[in-house]
N, C-alpha and C positions, 0 to 999 in steps of 0.2 A: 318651535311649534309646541302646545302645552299636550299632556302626558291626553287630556281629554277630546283633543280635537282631533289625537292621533287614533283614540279610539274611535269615536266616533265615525272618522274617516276604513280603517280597519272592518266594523261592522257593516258599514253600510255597501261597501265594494262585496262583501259576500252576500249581500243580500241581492245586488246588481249581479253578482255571478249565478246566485241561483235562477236567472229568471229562464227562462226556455226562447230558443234562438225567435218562437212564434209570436212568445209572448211580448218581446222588444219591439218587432216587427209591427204587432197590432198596436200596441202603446205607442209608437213613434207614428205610425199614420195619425192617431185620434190626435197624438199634441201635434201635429201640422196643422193639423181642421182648427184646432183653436190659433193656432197661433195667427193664420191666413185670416180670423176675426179682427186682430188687433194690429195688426203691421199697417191699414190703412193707406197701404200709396208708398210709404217709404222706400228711398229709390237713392243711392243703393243701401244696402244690408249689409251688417256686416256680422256673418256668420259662424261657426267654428264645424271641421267637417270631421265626425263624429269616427272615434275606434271601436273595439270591441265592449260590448258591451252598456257603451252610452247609448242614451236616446239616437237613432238613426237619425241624423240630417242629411243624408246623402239626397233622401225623396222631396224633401223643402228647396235645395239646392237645385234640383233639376226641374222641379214645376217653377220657381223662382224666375230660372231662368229661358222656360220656355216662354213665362207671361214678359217676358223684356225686363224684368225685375237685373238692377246689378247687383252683383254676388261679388263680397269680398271677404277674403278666410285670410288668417293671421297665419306669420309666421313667426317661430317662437326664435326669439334672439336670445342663444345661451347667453352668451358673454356679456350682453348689457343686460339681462334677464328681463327682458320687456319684448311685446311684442309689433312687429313691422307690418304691414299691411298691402293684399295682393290680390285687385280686382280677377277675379275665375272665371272665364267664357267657356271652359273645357275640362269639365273635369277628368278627362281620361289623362290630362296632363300631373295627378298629384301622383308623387311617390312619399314612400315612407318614408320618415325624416325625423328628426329630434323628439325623444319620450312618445315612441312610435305616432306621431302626429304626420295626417298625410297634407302635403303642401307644393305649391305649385311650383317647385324648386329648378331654377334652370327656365321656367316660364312667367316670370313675376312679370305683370304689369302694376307698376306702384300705386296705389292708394291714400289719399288723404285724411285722415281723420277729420278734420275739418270740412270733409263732406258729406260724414257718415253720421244720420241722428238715431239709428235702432243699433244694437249689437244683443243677438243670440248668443248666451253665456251659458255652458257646462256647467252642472252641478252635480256632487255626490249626491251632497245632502243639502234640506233645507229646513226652515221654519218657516213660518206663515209671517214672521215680522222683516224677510227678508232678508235672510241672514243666509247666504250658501257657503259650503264647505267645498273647496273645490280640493287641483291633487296635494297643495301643499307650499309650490314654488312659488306665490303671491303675483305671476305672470297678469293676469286679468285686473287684478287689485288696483296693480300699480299702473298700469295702464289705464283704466277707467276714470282712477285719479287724475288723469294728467287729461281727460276729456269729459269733465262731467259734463258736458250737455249731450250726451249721447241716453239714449233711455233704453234701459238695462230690462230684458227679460232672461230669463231663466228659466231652464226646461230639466226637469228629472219624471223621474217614474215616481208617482204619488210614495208609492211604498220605500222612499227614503225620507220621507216628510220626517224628521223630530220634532221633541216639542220644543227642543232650543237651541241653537248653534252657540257656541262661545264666541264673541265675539272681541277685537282690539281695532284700535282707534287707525289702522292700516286696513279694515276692512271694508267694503263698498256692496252695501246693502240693494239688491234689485228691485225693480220699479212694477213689474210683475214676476208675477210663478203662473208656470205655464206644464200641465200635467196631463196626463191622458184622461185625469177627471174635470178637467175644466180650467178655470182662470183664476188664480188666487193674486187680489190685492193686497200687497202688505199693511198691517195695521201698525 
């Protein structure tokens, strides 16, 4: 990982620690409202169910799946460092598990990639040309890789937006940006 991506990941988690437990709360409703603009029917989703600090997905997760929407959250496979896939009818069923990630462990119903055209992708940091910074382990990357017809949005809190992400030729640029201030197409 280069000296600058390390910083840049470094500032931006303290800027994500400064924000106040309300202020995440109201940002994470507003990027649900956008995002329920652009998901259009996709059925199922394949979503990431949010720690401290990130965007809240827990409230997309449960309207998702009040409207019949399928919900599928990843689970992170250290050892092949790729991630395995596990449709969610319950979320009271996630415990904590791997790089404090909560996941339906002991309750997996498998999931196909090959059925999933949206995935809801974590971000530190972004840029407008779609470049996100995620924690590091290239978990998302390499997976995305290995399904590019899936169409990649990404959700952060506008106030991690930079004006550049570094980028290498193992990174996998999103399809939208999706913020508590609106909808950002990469250019």
């Amino acid at each position: 990982m280069s000296r600058e991506k390390r910083a840049l990941r470094e500032h931006a988690k303290e800027i994500r620690c400064s924000l106040s437990r309300e202020e995440i709360e109201h940002h994470s409703l507003l990027i649900e409202r956008h995002l329920r603009s652009v998901i259009n029917g996709e059925n199922p989703i394949l979503v990431y169910v949010s720690k401290a600090n990130e965007v809240d997905t827990r409230g997309l997760i449960a309207s998702l799946l009040a409207s019949g929407t399928g919900v599928v959250v990843p689970i992170i496979e250290r050892e092949s460092r790729t991630l395995r896939l596990s449709y969610l009818r319950d979320p009271s069923v996630l415990v904590e598990s791997t790089f404090s990630v909560h996941e339906p462990l002991g309750c997996e119903i498998p999931a196909s990639p090959a059925d999933i055209s949206l995935v809801i992708v974590p971000m530190i940091a972004f840029d407008r040309k779609g470049h996100r910074l995620g924690y590091g382990a290239g978990y998302y990357d390499r997976f995305l890789s290995c399904h590019p017809h899936m169409k990649k949005i990404g959700i952060a809190f506008s106030c991690l937006e930079v004006p550049e992400i570094p980028g290498d030729e193992n990174d996998v640029a999103m399809d939208l940006i999706v913020t508590e201030k609106g909808i950002i197409e990469p250019r």
